[in-house]
C-alpha positions as CSV (number, residue, x, y, z in Angstrom):
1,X,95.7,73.4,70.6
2,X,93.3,76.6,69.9
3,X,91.5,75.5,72.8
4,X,95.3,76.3,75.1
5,X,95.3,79.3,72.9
6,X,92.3,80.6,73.8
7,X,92.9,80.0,77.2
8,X,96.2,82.0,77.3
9,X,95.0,84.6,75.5
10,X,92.0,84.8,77.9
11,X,94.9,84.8,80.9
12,X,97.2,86.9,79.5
13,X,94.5,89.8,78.9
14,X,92.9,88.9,82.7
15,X,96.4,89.7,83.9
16,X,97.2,92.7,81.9
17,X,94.1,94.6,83.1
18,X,94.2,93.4,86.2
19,X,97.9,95.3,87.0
20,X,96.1,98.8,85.9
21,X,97.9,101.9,87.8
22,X,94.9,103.1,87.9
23,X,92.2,104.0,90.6
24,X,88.8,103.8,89.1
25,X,85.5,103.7,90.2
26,X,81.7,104.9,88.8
27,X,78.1,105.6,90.2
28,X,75.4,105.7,88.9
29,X,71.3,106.8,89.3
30,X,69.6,103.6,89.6
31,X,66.6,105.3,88.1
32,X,67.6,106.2,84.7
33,X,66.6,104.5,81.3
34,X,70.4,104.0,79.8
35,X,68.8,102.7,77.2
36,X,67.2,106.0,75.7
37,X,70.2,107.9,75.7
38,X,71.4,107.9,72.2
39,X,73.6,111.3,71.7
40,X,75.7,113.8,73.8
41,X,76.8,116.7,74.0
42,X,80.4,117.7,75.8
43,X,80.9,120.5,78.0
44,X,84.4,121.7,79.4
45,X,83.8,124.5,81.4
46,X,85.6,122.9,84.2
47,X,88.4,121.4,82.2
48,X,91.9,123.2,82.9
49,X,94.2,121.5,81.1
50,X,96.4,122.4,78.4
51,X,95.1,122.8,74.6
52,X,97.2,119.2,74.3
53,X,95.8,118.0,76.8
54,X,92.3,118.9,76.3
55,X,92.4,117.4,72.7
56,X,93.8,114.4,74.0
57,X,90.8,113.7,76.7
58,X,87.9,115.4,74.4
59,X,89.1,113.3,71.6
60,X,89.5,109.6,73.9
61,X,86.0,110.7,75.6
62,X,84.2,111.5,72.1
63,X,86.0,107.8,70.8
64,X,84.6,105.9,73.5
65,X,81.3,107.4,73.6
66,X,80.2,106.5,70.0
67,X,82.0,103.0,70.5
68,X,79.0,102.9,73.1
69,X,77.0,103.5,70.3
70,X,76.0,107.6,70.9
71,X,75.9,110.4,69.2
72,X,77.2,113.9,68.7
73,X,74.0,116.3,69.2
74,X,73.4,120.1,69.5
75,X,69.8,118.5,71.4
76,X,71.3,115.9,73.3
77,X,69.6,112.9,75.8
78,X,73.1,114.0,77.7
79,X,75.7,116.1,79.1
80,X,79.0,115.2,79.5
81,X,80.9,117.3,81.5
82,X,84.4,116.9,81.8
83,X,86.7,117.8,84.9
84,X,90.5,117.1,85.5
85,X,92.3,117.8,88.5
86,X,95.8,116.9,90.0
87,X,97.2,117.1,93.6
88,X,100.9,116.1,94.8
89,X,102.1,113.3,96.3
90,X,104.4,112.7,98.9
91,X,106.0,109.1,98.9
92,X,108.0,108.0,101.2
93,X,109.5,104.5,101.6
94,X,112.1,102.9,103.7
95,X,113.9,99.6,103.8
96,X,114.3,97.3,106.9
97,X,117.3,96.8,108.6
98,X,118.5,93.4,107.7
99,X,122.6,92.9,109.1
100,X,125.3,93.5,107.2
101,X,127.8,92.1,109.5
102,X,127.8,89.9,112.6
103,X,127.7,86.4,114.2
104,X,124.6,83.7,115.8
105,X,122.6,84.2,112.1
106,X,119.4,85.7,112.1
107,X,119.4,86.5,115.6
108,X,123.1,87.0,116.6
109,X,124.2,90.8,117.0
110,X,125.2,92.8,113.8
111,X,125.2,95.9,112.2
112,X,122.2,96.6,110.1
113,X,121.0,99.6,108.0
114,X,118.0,101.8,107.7
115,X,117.6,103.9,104.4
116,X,114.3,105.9,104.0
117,X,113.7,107.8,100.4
118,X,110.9,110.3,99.3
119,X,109.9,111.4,96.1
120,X,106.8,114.3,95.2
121,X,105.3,114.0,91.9
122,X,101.7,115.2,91.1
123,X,99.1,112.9,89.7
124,X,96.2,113.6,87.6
125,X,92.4,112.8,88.0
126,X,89.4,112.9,85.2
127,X,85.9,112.8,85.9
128,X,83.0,112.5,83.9
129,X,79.3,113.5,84.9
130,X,77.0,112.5,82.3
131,X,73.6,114.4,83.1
132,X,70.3,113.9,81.8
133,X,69.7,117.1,79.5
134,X,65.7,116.8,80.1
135,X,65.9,117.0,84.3
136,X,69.4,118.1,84.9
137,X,70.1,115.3,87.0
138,X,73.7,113.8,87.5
139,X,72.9,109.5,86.2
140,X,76.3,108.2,85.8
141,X,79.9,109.7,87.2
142,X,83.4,107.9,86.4
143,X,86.2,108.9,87.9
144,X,89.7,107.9,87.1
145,X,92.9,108.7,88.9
146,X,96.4,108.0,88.7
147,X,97.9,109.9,85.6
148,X,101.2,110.5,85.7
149,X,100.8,114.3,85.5
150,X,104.6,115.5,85.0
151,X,105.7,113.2,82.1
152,X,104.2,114.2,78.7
153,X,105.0,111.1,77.4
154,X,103.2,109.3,80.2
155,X,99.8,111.4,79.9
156,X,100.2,111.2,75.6
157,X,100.0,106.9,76.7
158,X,97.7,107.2,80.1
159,X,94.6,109.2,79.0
160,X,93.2,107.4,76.3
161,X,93.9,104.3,78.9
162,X,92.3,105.8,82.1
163,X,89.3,107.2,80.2
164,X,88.9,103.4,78.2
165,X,88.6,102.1,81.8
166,X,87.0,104.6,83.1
167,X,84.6,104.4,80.0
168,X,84.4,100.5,80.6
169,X,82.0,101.0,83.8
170,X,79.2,102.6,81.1
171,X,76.7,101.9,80.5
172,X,76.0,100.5,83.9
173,X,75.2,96.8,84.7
174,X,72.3,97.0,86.9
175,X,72.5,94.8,90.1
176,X,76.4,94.2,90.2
């Protein structure tokens, strides 16, 4: 019986991350030592967002870092710069004419109707650069977009979800 449990539970989380509405994807230096990076430092000189906001990814980013097992540091092994930007979307869908009236079945003569729709929303993006403080390099970018930027009560639930995913890809594993 715990042995079906398990297994369900294992399935049941498999599906739930795999239907993300997110887009995410990371890169990274193949020549740093992720090992000897042990503290950060954040920097938010490109962050525009709203004080909200901003608390909202600075405090999600901060969590997930020191779940990773790093540091706040005025010295730090790295920088982690921040960014968020949005853009707006155009989506437009239609449905295929299917009959509504007519004879012969699926290929007899009828009437059938075409309806196309669009809707414009704007969604959000994050990106974090983590940069080696000694060389000034760029070893590790995640980028995350998909944040549904004109609902408050949709970016108050997305951003500590994107950056958790986005926060998944780090540190790398070499090779995959």
């Amino acid at each position: 019986m715990k042995k079906y449990l398990l297994l369900f539970l294992g399935a049941a989380t498999l599906a739930l991350t795999s239907c993300s509405p997110f887009q995410v994807r990371s890169d990274y230096a193949e020549t740093a030592n992720f090992n000897a990076y042990k503290t950060y430092k954040l920097r938010i000189d490109d962050l525009k967002l709203n004080d909200i906001d901003k608390d909202r990814v600075l405090n999600e980013v901060s969590k997930q870092l020191q779940s990773k097992g790093l540091s706040v540091s005025e010295t730090p092994d790295l920088i982690v710069n921040v960014k968020a930007n949005h853009k707006k979307i155009q989506d437009v869908q239609s449905t295929s004419p299917y009959g509504m009236y007519g004879w012969g079945g699926p290929f007899g003569w009828g009437v059938g109707m075409n309806r196309t729709w669009t809707s414009n929303y704007n969604e959000g993006a994050l990106v974090l650069d983590l940069i080696d403080a000694r060389t000034q390099k760029l070893v590790w970018q995640g980028i995350g977009s998909g944040i549904s930027v004109d609902s408050p009560r949709s970016k108050q639930r997305q951003i500590p979800e994107i950056v958790a995913e986005i926060m998944a890809h780090y540190p790398p594993q070499k090779g995959k």
